[in-house]
Backbone bond lengths (Angstrom), bond angles and torsions (degrees), N, CA, C in turn:
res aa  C-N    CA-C-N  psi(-1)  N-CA   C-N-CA  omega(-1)  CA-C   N-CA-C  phi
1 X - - - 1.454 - - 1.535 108.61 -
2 X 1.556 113.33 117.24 1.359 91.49 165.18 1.605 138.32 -108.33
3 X 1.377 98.58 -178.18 1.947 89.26 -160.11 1.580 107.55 -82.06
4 X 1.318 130.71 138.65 1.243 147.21 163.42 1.610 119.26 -93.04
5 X 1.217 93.07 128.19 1.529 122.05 -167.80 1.337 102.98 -89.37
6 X 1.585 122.65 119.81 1.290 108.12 -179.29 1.782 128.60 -70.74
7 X 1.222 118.00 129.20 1.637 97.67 -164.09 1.627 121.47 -57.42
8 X 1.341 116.24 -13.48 1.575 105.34 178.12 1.631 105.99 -65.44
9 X 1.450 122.32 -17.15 1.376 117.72 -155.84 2.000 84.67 -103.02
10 X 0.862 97.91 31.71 1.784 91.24 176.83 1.901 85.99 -129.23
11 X 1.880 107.00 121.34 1.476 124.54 153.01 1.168 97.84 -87.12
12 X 1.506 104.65 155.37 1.396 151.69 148.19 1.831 97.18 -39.75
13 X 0.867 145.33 124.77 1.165 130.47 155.74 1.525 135.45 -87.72
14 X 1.771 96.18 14.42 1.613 98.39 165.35 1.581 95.44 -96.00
15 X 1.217 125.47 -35.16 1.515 126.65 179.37 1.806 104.97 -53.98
16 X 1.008 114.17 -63.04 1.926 112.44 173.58 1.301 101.01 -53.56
17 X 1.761 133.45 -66.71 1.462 99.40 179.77 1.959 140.09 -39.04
18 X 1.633 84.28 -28.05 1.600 101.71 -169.98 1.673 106.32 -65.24
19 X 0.976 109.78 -46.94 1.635 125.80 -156.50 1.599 101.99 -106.57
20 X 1.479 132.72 -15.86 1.658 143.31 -171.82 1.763 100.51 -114.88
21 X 1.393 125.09 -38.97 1.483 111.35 -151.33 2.036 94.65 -131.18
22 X 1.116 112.51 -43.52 1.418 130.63 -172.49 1.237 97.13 -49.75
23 X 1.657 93.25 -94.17 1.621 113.43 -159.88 1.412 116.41 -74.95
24 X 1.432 127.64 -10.97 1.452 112.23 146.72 1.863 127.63 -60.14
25 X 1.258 112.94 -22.29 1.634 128.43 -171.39 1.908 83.26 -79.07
26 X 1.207 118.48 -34.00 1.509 103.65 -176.63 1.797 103.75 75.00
27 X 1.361 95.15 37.16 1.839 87.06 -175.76 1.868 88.82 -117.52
28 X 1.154 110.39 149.49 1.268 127.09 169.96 1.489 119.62 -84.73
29 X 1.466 102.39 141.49 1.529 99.36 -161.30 1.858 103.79 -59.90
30 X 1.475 110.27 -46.01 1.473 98.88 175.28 1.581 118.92 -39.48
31 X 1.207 119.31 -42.80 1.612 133.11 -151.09 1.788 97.42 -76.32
32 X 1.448 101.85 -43.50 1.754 119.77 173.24 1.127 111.53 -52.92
33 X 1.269 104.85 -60.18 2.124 118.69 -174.89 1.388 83.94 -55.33
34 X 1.305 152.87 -69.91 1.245 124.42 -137.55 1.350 96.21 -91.40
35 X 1.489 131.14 -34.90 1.734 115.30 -177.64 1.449 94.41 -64.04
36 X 0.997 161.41 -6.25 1.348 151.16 -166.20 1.546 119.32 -115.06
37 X 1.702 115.61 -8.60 0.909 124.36 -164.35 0.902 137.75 59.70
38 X 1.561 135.94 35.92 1.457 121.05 -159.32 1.650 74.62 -146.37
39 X 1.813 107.29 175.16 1.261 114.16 163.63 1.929 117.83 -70.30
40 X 1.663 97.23 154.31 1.696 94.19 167.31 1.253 136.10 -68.74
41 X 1.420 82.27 -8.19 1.714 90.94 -178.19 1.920 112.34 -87.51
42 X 1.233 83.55 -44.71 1.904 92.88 167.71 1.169 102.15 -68.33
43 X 1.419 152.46 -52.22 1.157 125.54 153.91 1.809 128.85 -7.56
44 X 1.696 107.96 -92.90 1.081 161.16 151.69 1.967 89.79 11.84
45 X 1.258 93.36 -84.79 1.540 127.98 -175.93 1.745 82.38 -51.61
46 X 1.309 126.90 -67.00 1.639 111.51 -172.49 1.994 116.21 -41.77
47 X 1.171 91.63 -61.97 1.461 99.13 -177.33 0.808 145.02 -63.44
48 X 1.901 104.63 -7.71 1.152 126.76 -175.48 1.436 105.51 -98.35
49 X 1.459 127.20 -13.04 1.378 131.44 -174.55 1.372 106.78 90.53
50 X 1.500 132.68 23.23 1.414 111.15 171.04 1.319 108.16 -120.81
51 X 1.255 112.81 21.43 2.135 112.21 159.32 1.239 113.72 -141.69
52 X 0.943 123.02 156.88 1.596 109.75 179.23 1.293 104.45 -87.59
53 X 1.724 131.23 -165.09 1.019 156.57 -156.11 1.347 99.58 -116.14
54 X 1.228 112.40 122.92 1.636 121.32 158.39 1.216 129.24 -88.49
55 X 1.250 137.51 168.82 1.087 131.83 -170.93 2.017 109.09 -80.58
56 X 1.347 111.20 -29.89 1.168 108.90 158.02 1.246 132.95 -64.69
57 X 1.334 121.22 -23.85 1.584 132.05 -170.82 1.438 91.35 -84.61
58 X 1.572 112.48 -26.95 1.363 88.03 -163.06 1.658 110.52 -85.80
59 X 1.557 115.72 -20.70 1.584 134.92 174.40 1.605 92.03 -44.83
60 X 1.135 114.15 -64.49 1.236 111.63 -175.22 1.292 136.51 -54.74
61 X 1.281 117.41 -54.43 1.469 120.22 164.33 2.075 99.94 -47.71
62 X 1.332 115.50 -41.29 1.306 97.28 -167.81 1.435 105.63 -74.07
63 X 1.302 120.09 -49.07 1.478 109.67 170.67 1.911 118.05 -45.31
64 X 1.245 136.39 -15.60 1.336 136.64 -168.05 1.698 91.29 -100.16
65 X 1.252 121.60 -73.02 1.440 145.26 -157.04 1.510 88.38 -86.17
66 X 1.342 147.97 -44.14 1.331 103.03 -141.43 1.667 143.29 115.08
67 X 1.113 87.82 -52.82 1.642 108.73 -172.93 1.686 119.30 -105.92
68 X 1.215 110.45 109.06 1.739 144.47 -120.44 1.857 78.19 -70.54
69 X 1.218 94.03 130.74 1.820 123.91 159.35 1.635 102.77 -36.46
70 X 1.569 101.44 -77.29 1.477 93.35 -168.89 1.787 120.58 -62.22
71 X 1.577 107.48 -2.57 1.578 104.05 175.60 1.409 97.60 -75.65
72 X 1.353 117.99 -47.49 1.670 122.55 -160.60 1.369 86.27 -77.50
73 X 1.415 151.06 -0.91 1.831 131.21 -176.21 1.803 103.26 -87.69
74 X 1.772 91.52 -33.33 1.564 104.59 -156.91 1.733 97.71 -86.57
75 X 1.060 104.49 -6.77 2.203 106.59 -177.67 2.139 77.44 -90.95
76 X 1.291 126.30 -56.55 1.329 90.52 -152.29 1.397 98.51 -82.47
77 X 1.422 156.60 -30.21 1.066 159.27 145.61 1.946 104.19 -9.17
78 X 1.224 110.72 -67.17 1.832 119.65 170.85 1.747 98.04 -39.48
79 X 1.546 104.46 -85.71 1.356 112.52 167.14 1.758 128.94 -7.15
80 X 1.260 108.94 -55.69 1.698 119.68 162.49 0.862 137.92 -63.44
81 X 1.384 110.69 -39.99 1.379 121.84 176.06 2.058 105.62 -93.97
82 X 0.890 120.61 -13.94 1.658 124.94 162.19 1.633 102.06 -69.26
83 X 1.365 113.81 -46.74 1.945 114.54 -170.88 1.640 93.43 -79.46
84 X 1.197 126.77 -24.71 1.852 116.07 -175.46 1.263 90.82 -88.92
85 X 1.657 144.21 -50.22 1.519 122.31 -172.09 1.172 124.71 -82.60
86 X 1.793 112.38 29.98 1.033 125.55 173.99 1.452 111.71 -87.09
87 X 1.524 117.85 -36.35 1.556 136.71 -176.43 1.753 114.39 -113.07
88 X 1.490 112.10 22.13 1.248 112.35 -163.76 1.400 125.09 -80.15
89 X 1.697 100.00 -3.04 1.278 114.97 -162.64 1.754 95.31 -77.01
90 X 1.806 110.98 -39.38 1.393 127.31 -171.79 1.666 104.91 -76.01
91 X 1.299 124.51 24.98 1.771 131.30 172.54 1.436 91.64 -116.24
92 X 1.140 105.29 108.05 1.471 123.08 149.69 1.324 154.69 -92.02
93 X 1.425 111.60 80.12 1.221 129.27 -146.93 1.641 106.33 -136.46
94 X 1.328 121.00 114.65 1.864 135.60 160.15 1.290 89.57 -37.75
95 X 1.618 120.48 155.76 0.843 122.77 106.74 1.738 141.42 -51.26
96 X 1.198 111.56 143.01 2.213 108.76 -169.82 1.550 81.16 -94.96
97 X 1.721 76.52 133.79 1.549 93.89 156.73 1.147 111.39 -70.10
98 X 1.470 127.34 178.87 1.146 140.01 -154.29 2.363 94.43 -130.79
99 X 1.291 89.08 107.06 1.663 121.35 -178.02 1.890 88.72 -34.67
């Protein structure tokens, strides 16, 4: 049986970077977007919780910060699957028999 994570206890993991890694460094999201190379707005949109995390965004933050890609892949990965077993009851799908 496995264990289920309740979804309120699953962050956004642009929201934990924002409030855990960001705004303690005291760096401004403009100032970030450009050490990081990416636009502020793709930034922006990360931290704010309305895109998820890519696997590049996340190279990056680990190359700047430190704090390992595949930890930040596996928080928004949790994150997705907490917001889909929120409505899972409305997926309608058999189980397949087995051929």
């Amino acid at each position: 049986m496995a264990l289920k994570m309740h979804s309120s206890l699953a962050v956004h993991v642009g929201d934990w970077l924002k409030t855990e890694i960001v705004a303690p460094a005291g760096i401004s999201v403009t100032a970030l977007a450009e050490h990081l190379g990416v636009s502020r707005q793709a930034l922006s949109t990360l931290l704010n919780g309305n895109a998820s995390l890519s696997a590049d965004m996340a190279i990056r933050f680990e190359k700047a910060f430190g704090v390992k890609a595949d930890t930040l892949l596996r928080m928004q990965a949790t994150y997705e699957l907490a917001q889909a077993r929120l409505h899972e009851r409305d997926i309608k799908v058999r189980k397949l028999a087995a051929a």
